[in-house]
DOVO-435532 format. One line per 8 residues: number of its first residue (from 0); their letters; for each residue x, y, z of C-alpha. Coordinates in pm, 1 decimal, decimal comma. Layout:
NUM) A) X:Y:Z  ...
//
This chain:
0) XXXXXXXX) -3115,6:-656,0:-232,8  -3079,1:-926,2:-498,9  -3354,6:-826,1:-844,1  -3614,0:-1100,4:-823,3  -3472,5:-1219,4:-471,0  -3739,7:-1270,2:-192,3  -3658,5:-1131,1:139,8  -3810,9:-1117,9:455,0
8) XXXXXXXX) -4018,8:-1423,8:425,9  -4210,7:-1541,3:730,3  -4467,2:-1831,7:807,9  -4408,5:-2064,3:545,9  -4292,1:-2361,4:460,3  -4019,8:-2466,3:161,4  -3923,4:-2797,2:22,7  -3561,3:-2916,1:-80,9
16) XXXXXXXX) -3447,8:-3261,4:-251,9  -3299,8:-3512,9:83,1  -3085,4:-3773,0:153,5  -3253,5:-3858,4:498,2  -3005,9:-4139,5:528,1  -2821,3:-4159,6:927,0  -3143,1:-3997,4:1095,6  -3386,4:-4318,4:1057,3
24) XXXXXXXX) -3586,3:-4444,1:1351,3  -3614,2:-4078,9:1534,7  -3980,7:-3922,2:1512,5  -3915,3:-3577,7:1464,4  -4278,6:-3489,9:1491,8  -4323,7:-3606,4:1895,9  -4002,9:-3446,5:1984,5  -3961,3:-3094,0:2137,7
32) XXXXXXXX) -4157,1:-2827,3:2172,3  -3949,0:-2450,0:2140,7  -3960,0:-2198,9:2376,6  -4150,8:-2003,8:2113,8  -4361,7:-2221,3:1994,7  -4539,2:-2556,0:1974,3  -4472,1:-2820,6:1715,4  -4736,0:-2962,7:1481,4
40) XXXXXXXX) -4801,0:-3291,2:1626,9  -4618,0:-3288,4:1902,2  -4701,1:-3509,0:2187,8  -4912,4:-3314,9:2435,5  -4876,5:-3563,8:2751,4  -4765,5:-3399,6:3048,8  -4365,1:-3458,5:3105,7  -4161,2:-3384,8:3408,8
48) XXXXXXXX) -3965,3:-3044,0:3313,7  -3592,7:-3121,6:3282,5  -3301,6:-2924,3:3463,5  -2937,8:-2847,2:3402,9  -2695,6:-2906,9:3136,7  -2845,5:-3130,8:2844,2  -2736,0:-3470,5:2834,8  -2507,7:-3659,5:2532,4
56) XXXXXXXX) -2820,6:-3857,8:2445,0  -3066,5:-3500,7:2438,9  -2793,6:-3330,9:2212,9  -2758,8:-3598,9:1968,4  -3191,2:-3646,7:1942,2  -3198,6:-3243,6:1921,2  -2945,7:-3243,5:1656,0  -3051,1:-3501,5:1455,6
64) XXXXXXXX) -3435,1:-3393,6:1439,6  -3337,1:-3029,8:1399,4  -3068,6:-3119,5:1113,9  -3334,8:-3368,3:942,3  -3621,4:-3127,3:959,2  -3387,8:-2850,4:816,8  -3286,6:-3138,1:528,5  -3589,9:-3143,2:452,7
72) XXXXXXXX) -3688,4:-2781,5:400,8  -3954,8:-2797,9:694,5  -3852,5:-2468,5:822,6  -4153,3:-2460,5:1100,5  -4008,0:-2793,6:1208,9  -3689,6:-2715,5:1276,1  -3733,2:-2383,0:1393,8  -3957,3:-2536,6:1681,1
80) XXXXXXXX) -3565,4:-2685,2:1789,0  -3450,2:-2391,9:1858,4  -3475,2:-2204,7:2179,5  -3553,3:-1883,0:1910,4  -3803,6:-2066,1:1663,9  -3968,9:-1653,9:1590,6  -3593,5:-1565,3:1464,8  -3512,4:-1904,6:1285,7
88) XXXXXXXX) -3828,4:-1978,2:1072,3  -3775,8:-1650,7:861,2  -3393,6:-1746,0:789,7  -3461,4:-2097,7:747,6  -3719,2:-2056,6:521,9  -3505,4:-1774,1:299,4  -3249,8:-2046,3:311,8  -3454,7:-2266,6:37,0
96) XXXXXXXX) -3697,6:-1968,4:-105,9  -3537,2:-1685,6:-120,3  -3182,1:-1837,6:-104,8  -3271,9:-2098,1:-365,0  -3062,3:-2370,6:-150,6  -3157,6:-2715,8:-255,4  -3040,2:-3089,2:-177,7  -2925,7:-2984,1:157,4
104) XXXXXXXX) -2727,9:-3282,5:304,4  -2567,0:-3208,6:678,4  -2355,5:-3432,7:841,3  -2279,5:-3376,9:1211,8  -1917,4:-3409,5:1368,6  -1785,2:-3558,4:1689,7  -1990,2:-3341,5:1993,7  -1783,5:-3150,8:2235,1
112) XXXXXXXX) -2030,8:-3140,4:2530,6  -2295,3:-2998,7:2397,0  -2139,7:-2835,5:2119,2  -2141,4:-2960,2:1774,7  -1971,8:-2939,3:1442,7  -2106,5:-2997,5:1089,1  -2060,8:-2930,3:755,0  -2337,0:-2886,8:477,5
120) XXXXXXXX) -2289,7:-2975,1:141,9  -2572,8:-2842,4:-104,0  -2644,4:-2654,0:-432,4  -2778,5:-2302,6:-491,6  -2998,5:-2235,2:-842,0  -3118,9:-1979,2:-1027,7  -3231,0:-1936,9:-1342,3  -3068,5:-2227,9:-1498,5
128) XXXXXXXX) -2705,7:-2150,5:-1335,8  -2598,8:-2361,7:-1028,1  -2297,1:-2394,7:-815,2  -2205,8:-2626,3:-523,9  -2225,7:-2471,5:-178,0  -2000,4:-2636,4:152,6  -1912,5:-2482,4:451,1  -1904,5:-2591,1:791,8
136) XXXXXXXX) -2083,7:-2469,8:1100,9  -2160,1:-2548,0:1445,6  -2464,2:-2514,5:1704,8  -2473,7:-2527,6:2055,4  -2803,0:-2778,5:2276,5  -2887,4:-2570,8:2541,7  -3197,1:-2614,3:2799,3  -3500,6:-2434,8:2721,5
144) XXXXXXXX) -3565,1:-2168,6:3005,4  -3978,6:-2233,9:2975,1  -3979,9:-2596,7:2803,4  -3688,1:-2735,5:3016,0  -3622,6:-2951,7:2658,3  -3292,3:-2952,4:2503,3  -3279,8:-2691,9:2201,2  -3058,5:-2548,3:1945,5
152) XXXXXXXX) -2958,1:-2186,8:2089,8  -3030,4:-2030,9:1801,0  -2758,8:-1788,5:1621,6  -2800,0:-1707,6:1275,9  -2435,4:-1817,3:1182,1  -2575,7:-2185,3:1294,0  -2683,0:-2146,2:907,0  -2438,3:-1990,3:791,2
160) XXXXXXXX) -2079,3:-1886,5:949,3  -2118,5:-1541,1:793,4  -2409,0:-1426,2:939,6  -2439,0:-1234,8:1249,3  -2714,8:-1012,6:1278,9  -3078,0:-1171,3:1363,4  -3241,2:-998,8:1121,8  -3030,5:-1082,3:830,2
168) XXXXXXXX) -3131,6:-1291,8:546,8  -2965,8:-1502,8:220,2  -3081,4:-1404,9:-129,6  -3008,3:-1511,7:-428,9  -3072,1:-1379,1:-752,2  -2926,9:-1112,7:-1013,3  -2752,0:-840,5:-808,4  -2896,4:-449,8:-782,4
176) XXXXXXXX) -2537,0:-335,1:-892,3  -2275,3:-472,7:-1110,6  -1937,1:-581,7:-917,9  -1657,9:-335,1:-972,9  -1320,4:-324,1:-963,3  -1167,2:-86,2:-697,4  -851,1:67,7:-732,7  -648,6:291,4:-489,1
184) XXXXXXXX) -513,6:661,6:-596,9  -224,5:491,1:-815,3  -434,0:201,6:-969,6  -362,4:-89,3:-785,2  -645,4:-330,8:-700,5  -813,6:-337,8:-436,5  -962,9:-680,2:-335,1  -1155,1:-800,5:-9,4
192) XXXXXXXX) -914,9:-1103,7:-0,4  -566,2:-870,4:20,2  -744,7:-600,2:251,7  -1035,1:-796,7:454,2  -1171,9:-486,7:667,7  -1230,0:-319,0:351,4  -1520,3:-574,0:280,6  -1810,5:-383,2:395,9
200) XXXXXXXX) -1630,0:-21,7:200,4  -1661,3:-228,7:-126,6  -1940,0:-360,4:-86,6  -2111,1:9,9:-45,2  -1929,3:143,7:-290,7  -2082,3:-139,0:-563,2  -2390,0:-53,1:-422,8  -2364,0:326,9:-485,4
208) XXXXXXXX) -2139,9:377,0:-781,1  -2170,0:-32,5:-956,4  -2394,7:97,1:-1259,8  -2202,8:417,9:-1277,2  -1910,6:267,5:-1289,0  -2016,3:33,2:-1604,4  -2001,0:-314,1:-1531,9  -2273,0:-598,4:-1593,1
216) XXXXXXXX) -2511,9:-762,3:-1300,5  -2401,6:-1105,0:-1156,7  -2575,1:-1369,4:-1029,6  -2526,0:-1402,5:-653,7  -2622,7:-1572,7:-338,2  -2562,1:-1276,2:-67,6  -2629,9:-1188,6:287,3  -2907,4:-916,0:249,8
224) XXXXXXXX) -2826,3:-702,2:576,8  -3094,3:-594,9:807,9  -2946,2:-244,3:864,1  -3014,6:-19,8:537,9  -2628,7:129,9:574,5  -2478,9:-213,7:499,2  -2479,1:-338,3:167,1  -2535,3:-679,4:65,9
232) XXXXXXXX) -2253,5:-891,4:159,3  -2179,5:-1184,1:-146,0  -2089,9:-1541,0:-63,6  -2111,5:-1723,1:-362,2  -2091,0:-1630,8:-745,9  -2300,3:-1830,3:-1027,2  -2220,6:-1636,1:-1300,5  -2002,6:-1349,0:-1306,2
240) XXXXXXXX) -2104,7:-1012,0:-1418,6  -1842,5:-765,1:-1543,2  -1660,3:-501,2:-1322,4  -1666,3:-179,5:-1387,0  -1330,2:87,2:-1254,4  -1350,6:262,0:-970,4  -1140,8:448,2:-826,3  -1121,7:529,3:-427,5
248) XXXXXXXX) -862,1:778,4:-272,4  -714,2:502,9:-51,7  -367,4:447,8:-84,1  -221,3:99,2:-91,4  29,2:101,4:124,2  -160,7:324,3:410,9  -433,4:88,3:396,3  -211,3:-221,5:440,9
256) XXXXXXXX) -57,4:-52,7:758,7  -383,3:6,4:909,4  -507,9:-368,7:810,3  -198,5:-509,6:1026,3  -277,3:-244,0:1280,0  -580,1:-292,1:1396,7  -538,2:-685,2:1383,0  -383,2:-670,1:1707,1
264) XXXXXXXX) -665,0:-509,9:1884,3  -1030,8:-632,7:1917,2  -1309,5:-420,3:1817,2  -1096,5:-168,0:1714,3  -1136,2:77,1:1402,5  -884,9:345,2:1218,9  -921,1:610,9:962,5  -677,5:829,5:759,5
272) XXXXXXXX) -677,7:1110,8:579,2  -502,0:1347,7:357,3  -570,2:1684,6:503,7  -460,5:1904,3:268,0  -754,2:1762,1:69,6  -985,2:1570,5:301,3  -884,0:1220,6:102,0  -951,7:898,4:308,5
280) XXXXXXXX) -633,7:740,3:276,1  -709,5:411,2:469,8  -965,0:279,1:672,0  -983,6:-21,4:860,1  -1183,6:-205,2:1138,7  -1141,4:-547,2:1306,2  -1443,2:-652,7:1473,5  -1657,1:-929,7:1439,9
288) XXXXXXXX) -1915,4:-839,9:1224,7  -1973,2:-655,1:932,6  -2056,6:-263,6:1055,5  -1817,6:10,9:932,8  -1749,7:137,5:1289,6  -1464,7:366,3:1150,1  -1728,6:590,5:951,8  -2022,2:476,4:1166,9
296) XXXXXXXX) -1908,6:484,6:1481,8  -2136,5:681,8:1737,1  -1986,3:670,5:2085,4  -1769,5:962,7:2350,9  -1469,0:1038,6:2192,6  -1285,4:1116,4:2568,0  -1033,9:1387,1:2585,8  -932,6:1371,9:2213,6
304) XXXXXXXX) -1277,6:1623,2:2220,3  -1041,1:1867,5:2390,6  -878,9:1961,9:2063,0  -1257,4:2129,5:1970,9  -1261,9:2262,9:2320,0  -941,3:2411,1:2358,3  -1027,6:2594,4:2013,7  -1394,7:2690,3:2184,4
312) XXXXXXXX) -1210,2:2844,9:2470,0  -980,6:2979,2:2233,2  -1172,0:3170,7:1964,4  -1456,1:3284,3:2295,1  -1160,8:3440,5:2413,9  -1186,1:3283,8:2754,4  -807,4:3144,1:2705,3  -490,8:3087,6:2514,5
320) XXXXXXXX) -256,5:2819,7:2464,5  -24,0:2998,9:2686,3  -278,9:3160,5:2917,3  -442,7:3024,1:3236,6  -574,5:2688,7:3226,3  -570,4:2580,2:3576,3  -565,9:2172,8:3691,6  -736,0:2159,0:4060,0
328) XXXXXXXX) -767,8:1759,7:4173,5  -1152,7:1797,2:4148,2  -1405,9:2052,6:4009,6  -1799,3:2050,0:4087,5  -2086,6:2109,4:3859,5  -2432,6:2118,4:3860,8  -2418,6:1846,5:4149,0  -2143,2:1620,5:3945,6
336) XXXXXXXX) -1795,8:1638,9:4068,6  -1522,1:1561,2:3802,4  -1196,2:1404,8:3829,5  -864,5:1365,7:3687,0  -692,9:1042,3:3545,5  -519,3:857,4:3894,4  -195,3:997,1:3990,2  -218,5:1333,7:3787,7
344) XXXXXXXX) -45,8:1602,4:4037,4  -288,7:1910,1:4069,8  -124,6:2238,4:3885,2  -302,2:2562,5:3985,2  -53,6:2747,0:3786,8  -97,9:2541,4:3457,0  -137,8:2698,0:3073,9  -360,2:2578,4:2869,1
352) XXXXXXXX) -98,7:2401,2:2690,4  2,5:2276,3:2976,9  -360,4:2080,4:3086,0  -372,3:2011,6:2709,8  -57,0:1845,2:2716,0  -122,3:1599,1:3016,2  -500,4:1578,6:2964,6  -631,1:1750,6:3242,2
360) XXXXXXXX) -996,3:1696,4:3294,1  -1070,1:2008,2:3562,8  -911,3:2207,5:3364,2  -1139,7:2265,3:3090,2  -1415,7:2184,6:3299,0  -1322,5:2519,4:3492,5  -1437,9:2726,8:3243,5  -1740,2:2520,4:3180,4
368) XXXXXXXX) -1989,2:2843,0:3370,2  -1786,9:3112,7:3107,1  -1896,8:2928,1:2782,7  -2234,6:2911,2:2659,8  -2497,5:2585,2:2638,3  -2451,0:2635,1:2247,7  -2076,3:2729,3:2320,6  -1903,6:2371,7:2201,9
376) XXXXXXXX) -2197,9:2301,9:1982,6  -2169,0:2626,8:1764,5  -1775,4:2607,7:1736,1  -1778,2:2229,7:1607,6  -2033,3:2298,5:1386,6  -1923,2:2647,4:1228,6  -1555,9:2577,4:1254,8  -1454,3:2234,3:1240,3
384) XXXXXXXX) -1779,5:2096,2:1020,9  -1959,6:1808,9:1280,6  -2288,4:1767,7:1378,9  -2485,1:1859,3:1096,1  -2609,0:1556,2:886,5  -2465,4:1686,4:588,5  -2152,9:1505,4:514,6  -2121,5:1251,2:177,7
392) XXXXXXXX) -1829,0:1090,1:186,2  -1971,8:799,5:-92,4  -2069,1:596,9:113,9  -2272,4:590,2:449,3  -2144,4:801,5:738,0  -2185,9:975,2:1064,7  -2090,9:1352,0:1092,4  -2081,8:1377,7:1511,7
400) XXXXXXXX) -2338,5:1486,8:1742,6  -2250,8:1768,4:1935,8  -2570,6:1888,4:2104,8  -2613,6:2167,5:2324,7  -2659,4:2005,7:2644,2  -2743,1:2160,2:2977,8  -2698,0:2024,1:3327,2  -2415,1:1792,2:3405,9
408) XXXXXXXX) -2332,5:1730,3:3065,7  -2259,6:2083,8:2964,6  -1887,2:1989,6:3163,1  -1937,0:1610,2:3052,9  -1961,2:1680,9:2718,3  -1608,8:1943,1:2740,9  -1387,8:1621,9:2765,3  -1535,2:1391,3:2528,6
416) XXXXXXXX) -1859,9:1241,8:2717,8  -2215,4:1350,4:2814,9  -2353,1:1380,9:2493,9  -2102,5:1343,6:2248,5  -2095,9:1126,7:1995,2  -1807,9:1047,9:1739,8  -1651,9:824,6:1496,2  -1301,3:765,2:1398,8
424) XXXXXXXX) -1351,8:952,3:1092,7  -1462,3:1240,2:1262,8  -1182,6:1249,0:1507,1  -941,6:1224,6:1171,3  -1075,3:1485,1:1014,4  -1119,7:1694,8:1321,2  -720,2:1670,4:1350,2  -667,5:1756,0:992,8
432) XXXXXXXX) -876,1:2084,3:1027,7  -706,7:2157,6:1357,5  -354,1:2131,5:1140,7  -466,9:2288,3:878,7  -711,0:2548,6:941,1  -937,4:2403,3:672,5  -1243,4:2217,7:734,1  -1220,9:1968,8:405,6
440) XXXXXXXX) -1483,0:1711,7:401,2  -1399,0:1360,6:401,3  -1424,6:1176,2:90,7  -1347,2:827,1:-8,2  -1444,7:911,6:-419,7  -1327,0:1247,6:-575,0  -1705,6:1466,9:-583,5  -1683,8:1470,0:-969,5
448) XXXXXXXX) -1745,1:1139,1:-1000,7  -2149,6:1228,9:-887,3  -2123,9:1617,3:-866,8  -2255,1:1554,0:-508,2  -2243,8:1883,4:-276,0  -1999,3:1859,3:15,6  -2017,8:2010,0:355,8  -1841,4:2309,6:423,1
456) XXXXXXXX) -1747,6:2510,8:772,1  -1549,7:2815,9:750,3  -1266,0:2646,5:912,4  -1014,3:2831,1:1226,3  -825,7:3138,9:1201,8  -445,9:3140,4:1172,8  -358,8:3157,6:1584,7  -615,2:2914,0:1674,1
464) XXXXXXXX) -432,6:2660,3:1438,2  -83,4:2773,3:1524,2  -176,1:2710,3:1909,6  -397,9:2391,3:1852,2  -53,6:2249,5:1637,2  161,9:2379,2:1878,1  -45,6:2218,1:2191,5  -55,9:1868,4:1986,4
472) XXXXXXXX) 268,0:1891,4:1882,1  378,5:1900,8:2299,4  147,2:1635,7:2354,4  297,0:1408,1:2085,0  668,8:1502,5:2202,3  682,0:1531,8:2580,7  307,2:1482,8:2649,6  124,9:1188,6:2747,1
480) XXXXXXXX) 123,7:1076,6:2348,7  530,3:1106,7:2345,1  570,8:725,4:2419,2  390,0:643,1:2081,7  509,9:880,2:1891,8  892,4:832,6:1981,2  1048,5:807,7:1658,6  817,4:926,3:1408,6
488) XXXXXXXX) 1025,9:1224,4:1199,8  871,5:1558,8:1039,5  551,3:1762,1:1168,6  378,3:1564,2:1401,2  99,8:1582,1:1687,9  -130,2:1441,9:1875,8  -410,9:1410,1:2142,3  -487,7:1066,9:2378,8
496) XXXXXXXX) -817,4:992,0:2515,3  -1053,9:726,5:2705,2  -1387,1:754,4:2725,7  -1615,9:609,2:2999,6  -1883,3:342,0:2919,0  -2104,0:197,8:3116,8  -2109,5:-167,9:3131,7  -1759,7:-221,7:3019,2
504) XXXXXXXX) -1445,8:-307,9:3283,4  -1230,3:-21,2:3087,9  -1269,7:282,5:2906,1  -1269,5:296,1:2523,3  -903,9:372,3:2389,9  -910,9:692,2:2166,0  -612,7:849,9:1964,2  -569,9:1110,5:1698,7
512) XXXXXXXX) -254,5:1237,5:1551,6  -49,5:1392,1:1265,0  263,5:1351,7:1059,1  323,9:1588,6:774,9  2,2:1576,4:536,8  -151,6:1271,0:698,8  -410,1:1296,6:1005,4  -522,1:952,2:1162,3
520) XXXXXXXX) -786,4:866,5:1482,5  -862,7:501,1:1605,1  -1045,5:386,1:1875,5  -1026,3:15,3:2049,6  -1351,7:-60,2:2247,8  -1270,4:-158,1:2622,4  -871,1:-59,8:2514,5  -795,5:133,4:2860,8
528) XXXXXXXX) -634,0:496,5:2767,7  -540,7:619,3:2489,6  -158,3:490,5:2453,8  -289,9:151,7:2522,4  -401,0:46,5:2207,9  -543,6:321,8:1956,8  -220,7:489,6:1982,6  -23,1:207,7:1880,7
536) XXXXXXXX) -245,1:160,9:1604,7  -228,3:490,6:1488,1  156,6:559,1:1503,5  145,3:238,5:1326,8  -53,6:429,9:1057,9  158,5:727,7:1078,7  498,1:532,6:1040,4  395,5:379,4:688,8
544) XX) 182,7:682,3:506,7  294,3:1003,5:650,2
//
């Protein structure tokens, strides 16, 4: 939130400085009526209600009223264009009160169908400082479901390219922290421009740490984000403030590798850590908006779960990495019948490290009636730290969910679904206590730069790790992880998983893995298995900071 800014203003009407000029001769006021609303003035006689696709002449009226209205600061006006006018008045009026946007002049481009280009040239003030303000957008005519008129379909980045989120607003005013300056663990910059994906992780940490760190408040026009655990995002600087050091425990070059990484995957996030100390190394997400889905990711995890379960059936001594682990084609439970991946050869006489190894489903699920409901829950809570709202990393994450479910998903939740939830980060540091033994919080700032308390777990005994590193470490070299782990030297492991979502045509791609004292996890969104596409993006990882 911008000091002095006003957000979240609804129902009224602003007033901007136009140049009218190129929209003469169109009544704006006995035009169209929105799907949402009526108007002022508006003609009331009856029309015939309009079908199909709009035409050329519709889209350039539509445009041309909505753009002149929105000229002229008549946010009700121009909001009645819009298929969405309960969405758009809010952002259109921030865009000249609380955004302090003035002599707005838009000037459409050539239409492709009913799509149209245009850029805005205007000015943002504030307390005697101003800057110029150009960018270029584009809106789509569409035909209003109840109206059957031709209106904008309305999308917040139809006012600006950068926003995304319905509920998002632009602000301008003197900012609630002072920028900083973030460096990595050897004191070289780190900048939004050289590392894009680490956008939204500056931006929280200048929210958190900006007056700590000692720097001056700017003056800023910013996207003020709807959801409280995304900072404000800053588009345009009228006067600076001064930065203030900080320093993060990412490392440069890490953070570089998983920036190129995940660029070749949509929707796709990575973390890595240090696990001899819990240090975030790198963290990066390609997606197209701003949400940290590597530290606030909440979705199944798939079979790189097993890694907590093969410890739960370890330290309940149900099992061991070389005992009895058998992998029928098919096990039932509680009415649900589970399967394995296609063209996975039953194994009756299978180890543990076996199944583990080749990601057998039934498997684990076999043992499913031997463990408790709190079974999974208790052992990824006491031993490996999730699930307990406690982490504090610096800036906002998500710890896992783990509950202790009953039914169905007491097996679902065994191999990564039902119930549980996870984010990269988890999965990352899950790994590192799995290789280590230690459960070591994740942190992004060293603790004594705020004294804050850190979680703690009391971490796995010495043969649970030594069987846990020596099942990953057969995944990752003959296993079904080998393939993306081929060349990668020193101690290294690994687990593959896909998780099952409804609604989507594939499974989520999951991966975790180690080399030497670095532990990485990424998941793609509709990636297909695990080797698909968050392995590659973790060996990726792997290959440049381990």
């Amino acid at each position: 939130m911008r000091k002095g800014a006003k957000a979240g203003i609804v129902g009224t009407v602003f007033a901007v400085m136009v140049g009218g000029a190129g929209y003469g001769g169109y009544n704006i006021l006995s035009a169209l009526n929105g799907d949402t609303g009526t108007t002022s003035g508006a003609s009331t006689r009856a029309e015939t209600k309009k079908s199909g696709p709009p035409t050329g002449s519709e889209v350039e009226e539509t445009t041309t009223a909505f753009f002149a209205a929105w000229e002229k600061g008549e946010a009700v006006t121009a909001a009645a264009y819009t298929n969405n006018a309960e969405k758009a008045e809010p952002l259109l009026t921030s865009y000249g009160e609380a955004a302090h946007i003035t002599g707005v002049k838009i000037t459409p481009g050539k239409a492709n169908g009913a799509t149209v280009p245009f850029t805005v040239r205007a000015k943002v003030s504030y307390d005697g400082k101003s800057k110029a303000l150009d960018y270029k957008s584009t809106l789509t005519v569409v035909r209003g479901v109840s109206t059957g008129k031709a209106l904008v379909d309305w999308q917040p980045s139809v006012v600006y390219p950068a926003l995304k989120n319905m509920d998002d607003t632009l602000v301008t005013g003197e900012s609630a922290s002072p920028p900083i300056e973030a460096v990595d663990r050897d004191g070289k910059v780190l900048t939004k421009e050289k590392y894009p994906s680490l956008g939204p992780i500056l931006d929280a940490l200048r929210a958190k740490y900006g007056e700590q760190a000692g720097g001056t408040a700017a003056v800023e026009l910013a996207i003020h984000h709807a959801d409280e655990n995304t900072a404000d995002t800053t588009l345009l600087t009228l006067a600076k403030g001064k930065a203030g050091k900080l320093t993060t425990t990412i490392r440069a070059s890490a953070q570089a590798a998983a920036e190129r990484a995940v660029k070749n995957y949509g929707q796709s996030s990575v973390v890595a850590v240090k696990p001899s100390t819990g240090e975030v190394l790198a963290v990066a997400n390609h997606r197209s908006d701003a949400f940290n889905a590597a530290f606030l990711g909440q979705v199944p995890p798939g079979s790189t779960m097993k890694i907590v379960t093969a410890a739960t059936l370890i330290d309940n001594g149900l099992t061991t990495a070389t005992g009895p682990a058998p992998c029928p084609d098919s096990v039932m439970w509680e009415g649900q019948t589970f399967h394995n991946l296609k063209d996975l050869k039953p194994d009756e006489g299978a180890t543990l490290a076996d199944s583990f190894a080749r990601s057998c489903n039934t498997a684990f699920i076999k043992y499913v009636k031997s463990l408790k409901t709190e079974s999974l829950t208790e052992e990824a809570q006491s031993r490996f730290g999730l699930g307990q709202d406690n982490w504090k990393t610096g800036i906002p994450s998500f710890d896992g969910s783990i509950p202790a479910a009953g039914g169905p998903d007491k097996a679902a939740n065994l191999i990564g679904q039902g119930q549980v939830q996870m984010s990269p980060l988890n999965m990352a540091s899950v790994t590192a206590t799995a290789m280590t033994g230690a459960f070591r919080q994740p942190v992004i700032v060293a603790q004594s730069l705020d004294d804050r308390e850190l979680a703690t777990a009391k971490g796995l005994s010495t043969s649970t790790v030594q069987q846990l590193r020596a099942m990953m470490n057969r995944t990752a070299t003959s296993g079904t992880a080998a393939g993306v782990m081929s060349g990668l030297s020193g101690r290294i492991g690994a687990k593959t998983g896909s998780a099952e979502i409804g609604g989507q045509s594939r499974s989520d791609s999951w991966f975790t893995g180690y080399r030497d004292d670095v532990a990485a996890a990424a998941m793609v969104q509709d990636g297909g298995h695990g080797i698909d596409a968050a392995g590659p993006i973790v060996a990726a990882v792997l290959r440049t900071a381990g």
